[in-house]
C-alpha distance (Angstrom), angle and dihedral (degrees) to the residues before:
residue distance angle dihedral
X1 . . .
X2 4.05 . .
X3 3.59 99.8 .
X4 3.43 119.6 -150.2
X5 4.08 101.0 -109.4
X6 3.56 83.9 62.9
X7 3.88 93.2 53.3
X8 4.24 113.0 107.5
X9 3.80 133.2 -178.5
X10 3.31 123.2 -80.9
X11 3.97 91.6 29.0
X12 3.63 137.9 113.8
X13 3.89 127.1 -102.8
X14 3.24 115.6 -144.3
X15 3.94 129.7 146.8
X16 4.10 133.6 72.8
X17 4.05 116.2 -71.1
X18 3.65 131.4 174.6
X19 3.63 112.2 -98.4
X20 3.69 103.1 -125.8
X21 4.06 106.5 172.6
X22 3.92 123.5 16.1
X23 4.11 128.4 177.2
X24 3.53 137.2 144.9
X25 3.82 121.6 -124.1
X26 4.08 137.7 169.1
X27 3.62 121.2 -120.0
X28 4.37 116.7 -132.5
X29 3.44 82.9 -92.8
X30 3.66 101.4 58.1
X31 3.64 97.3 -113.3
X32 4.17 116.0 133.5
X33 3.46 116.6 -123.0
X34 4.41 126.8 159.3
X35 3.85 120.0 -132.2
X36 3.90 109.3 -142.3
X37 3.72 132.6 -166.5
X38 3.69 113.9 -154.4
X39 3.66 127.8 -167.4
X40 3.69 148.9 -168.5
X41 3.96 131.9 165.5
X42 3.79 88.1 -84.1
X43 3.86 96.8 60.3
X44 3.49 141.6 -72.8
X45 3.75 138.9 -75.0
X46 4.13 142.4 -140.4
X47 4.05 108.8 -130.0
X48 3.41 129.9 -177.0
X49 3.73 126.5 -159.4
X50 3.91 105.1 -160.3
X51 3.72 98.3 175.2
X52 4.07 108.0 34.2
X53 3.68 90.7 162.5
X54 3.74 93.8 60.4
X55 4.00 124.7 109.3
X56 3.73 88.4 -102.7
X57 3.38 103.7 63.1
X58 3.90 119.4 78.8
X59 3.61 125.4 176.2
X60 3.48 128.4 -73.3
X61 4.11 140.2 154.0
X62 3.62 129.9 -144.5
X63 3.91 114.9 -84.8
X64 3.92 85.6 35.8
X65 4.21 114.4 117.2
X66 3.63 99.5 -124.5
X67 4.06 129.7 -172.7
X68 3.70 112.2 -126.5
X69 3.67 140.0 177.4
X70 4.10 129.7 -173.2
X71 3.16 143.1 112.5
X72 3.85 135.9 -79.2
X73 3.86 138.9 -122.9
X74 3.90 151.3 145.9
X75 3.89 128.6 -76.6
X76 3.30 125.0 170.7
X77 3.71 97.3 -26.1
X78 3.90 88.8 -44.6
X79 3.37 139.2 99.9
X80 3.65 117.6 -110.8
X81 3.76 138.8 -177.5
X82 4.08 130.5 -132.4
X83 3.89 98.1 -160.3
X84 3.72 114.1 -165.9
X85 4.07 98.6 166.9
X86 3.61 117.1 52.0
X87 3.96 130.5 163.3
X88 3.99 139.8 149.5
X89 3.62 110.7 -89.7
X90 3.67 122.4 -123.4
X91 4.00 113.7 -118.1
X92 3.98 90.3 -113.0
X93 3.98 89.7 60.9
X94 3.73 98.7 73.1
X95 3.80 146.8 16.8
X96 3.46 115.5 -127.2
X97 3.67 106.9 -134.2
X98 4.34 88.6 61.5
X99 3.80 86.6 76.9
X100 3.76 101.8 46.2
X101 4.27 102.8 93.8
X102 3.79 97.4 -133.0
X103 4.06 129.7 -174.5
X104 3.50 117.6 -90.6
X105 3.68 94.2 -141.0
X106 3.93 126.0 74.5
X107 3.52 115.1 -86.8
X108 3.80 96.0 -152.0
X109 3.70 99.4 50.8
X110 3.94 84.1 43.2
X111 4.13 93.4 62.6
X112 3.92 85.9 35.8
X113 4.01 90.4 60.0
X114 4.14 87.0 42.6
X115 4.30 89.1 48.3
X116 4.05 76.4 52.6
X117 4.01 93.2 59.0
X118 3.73 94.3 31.6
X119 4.11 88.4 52.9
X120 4.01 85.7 52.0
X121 3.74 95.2 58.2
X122 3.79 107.5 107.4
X123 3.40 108.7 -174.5
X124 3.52 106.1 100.1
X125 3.91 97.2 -139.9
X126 4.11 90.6 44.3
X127 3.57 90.8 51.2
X128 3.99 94.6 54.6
X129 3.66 88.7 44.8
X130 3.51 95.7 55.9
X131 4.10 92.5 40.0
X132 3.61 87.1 55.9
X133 3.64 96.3 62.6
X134 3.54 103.8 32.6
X135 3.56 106.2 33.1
X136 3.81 113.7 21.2
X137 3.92 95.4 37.1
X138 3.76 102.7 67.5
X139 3.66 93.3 169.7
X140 3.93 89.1 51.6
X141 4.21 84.2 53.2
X142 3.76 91.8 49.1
X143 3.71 95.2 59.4
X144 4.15 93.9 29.4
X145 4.38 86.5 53.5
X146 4.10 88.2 46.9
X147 3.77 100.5 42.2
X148 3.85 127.7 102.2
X149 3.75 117.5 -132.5
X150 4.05 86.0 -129.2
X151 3.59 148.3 9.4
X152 4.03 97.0 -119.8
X153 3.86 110.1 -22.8
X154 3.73 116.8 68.7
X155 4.04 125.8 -7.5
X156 3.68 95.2 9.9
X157 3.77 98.4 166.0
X158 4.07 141.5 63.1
X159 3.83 110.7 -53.9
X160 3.91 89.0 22.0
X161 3.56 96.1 121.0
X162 4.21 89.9 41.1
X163 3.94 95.0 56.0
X164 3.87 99.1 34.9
X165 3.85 91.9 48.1
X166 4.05 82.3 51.9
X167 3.83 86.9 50.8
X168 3.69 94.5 52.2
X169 3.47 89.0 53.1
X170 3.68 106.2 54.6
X171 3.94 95.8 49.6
X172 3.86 73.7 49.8
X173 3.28 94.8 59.2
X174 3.93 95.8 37.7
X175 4.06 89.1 55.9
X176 4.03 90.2 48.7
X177 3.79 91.4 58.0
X178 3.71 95.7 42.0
X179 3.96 97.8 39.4
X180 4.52 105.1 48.3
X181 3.57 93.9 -170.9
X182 4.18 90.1 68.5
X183 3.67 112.6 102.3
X184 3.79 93.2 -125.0
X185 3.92 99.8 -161.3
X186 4.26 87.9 42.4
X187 3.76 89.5 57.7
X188 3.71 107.3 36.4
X189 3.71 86.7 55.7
X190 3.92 84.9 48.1
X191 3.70 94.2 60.0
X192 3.75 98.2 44.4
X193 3.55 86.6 49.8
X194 3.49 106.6 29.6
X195 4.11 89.7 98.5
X196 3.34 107.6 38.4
X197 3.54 95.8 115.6
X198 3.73 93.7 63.5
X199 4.16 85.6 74.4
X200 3.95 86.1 75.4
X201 3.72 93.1 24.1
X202 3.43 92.4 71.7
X203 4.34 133.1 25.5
X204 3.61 120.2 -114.3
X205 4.11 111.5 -101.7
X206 2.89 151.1 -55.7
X207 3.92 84.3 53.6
X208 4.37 93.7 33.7
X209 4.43 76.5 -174.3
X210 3.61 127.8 159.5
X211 4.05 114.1 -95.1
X212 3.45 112.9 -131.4
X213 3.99 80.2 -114.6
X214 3.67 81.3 57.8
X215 3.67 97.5 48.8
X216 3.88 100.2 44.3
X217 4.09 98.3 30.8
X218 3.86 109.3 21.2
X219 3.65 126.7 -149.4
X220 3.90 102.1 -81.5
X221 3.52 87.0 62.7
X222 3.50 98.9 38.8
X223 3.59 92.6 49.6
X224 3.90 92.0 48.1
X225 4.29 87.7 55.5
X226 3.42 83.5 46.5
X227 3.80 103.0 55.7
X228 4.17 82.1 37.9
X229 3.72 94.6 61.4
X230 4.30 93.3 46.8
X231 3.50 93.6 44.6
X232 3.81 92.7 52.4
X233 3.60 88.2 53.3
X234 3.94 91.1 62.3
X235 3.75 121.6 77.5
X236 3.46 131.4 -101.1
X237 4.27 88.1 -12.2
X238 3.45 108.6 171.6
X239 4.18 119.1 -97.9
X240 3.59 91.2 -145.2
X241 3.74 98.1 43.3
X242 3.78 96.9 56.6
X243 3.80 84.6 39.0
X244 4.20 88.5 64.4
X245 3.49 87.2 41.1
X246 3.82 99.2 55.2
X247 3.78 83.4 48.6
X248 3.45 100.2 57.7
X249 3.96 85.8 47.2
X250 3.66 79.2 50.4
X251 3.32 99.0 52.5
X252 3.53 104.5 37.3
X253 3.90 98.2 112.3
X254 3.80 92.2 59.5
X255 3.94 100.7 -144.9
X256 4.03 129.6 50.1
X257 3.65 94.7 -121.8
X258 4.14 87.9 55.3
X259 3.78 89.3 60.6
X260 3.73 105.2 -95.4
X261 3.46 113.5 142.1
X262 4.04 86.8 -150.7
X263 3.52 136.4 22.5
X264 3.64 122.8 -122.6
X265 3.85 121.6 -72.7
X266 3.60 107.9 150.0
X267 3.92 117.7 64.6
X268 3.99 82.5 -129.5
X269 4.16 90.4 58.9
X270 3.84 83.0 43.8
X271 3.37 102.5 58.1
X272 3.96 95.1 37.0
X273 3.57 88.6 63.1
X274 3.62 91.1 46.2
X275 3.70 93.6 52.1
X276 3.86 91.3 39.4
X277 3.71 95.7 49.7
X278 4.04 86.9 42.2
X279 3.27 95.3 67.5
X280 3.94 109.4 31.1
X281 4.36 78.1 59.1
X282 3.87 85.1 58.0
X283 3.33 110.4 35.9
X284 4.33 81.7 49.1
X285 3.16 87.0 50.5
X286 3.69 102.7 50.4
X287 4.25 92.3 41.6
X288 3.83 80.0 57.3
X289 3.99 95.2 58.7
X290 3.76 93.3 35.8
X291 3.87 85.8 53.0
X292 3.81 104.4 39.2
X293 4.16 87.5 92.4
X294 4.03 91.5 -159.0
X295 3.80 134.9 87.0
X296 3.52 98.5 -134.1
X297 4.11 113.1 117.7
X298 3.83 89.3 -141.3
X299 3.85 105.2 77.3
X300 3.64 94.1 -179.4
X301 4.16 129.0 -130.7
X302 3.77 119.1 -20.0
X303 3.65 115.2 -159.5
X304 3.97 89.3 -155.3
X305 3.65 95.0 60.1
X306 3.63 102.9 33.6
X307 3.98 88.9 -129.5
X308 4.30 139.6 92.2
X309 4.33 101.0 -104.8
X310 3.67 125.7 -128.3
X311 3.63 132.3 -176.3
X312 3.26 125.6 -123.6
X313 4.15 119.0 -94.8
């Protein structure tokens, strides 16, 4: 198959894709037309059906594989796909596992490196907190190892929460040896833990949709019950220890209007949202160049940064 990373404008689409997104909607000039997202293990893709009535179209939900052909082009510094064939594909037509996005890194030596950090963690009452969740829970691991870190933005694929929880904990780990005031046990436990919530947030893929947990709670709070209910399970752990660690959970977005419940008042909480927010920015960042499918430096306007996109000379 042609997957969709390899698509560029001015082409032709034409292969079977996992229909991620579907719903109807009426141009200004009254005329119907269907917005599709398509997706493959390499990333996803904006369609447009322009004509749904037309003898090309059959009918097909999201979730279903579906055959499509059309061509190609550039919107708003994004690739995006005029499809004028579309049709449910038979089960002999694809294999599954091509469509589910999927880190690029190893997912065993990724939860060996996080053991590593977990296994430097001397507080005694940190360290059974975190071996509780990543080591004794294997059904926990299952869905933690499978989960994105997001629904669109950043890490939006198998193994997404995995490798950006790894990130977060590195640039942890580089701030606690340049900054001595950070506690460095209270903040590497922080950043392994910091989205744990997002494994109930969020549903496993193919759908990667918000719970109704997700919807109505959110994972900051979800993963502050979370570490509430494991910690109570351990003897004698310390009120106000889990207390600074729910904040920093708490805290982790920085600002109210990015989600967090509080703002920062620990220099642990601060410098988990700074590591947090450092690498969601990259890792956007980079998914946008990888994405862009042209060679033109000028990307044009992101809506996520506010700013036109350029690559770098």
């Amino acid at each position: 198959m042609r997957y969709i990373s390899e698509l560029r404008e001015g082409g032709r689409i034409q292969d079977v894709y996992l229909c991620k997104y579907k719903q109807s909607a009426v141009t200004k000039n009254g005329k119907n037309y269907e917005t599709v997202i398509l997706q493959d293990r390499t990333g996803q893709l904006d369609a447009k059906i322009w004509d749904p009535n037309s003898e090309g179209i059959s009918e097909f939900e999201a979730l279903d594989y579906i055959y499509v052909a059309g061509t190609v082009s550039m919107f708003n510094g994004s690739l995006q796909a005029s499809l004028k064939q579309v049709r449910k594909a038979d089960e002999s037509e694809y294999i599954p596992a091509d469509y589910l996005p999927v880190t690029k890194k190893n997912t065993n030596a990724m939860y060996r490196e996080l053991i590593g950090y977990i296994e430097s963690v001397k507080n005694p009452y940190l360290s059974q907190l975190l071996r509780a969740f990543f080591v004794d829970d294997k059904e926990f691991l299952r869905s933690f190892t499978q989960h994105s870190a997001a629904k669109t933005v950043h890490h939006s694929f198998v193994g997404g929460l995995l490798e950006h929880t790894l990130s977060v904990t590195r640039l942890a780990l580089f701030l606690c040896d340049s900054y001595p005031a950070i506690n460095r046990d209270l903040l590497i436990t922080a950043a392994i833990l910091h989205d744990v919530g997002k494994t109930k947030e969020l549903s496993l893929f193919p759908t990667n949709e918000y719970t109704d947990d997700g919807q109505m709670l959110g994972h900051i709070t979800i993963g502050a019950e979370m570490i509430h209910d494991r910690a109570s399970r351990i003897a004698g752990f310390p009120l106000l220890l889990e207390t600074e660690l729910k904040h920093c959970i708490l805290a982790h977005h920085g600002e109210y209007e990015f989600g967090s419940p509080k703002k920062p008042a620990l220099i642990e909480a601060l410098a988990l949202n700074l590591a947090d927010n450092t690498d969601a920015k990259l890792e956007t960042m980079t998914e946008v160049l990888e994405n862009a499918g042209t060679t033109d430096k000028w990307l044009g306007f992101n809506r996520f940064f506010d700013s036109n996109l350029r690559r770098t000379d």
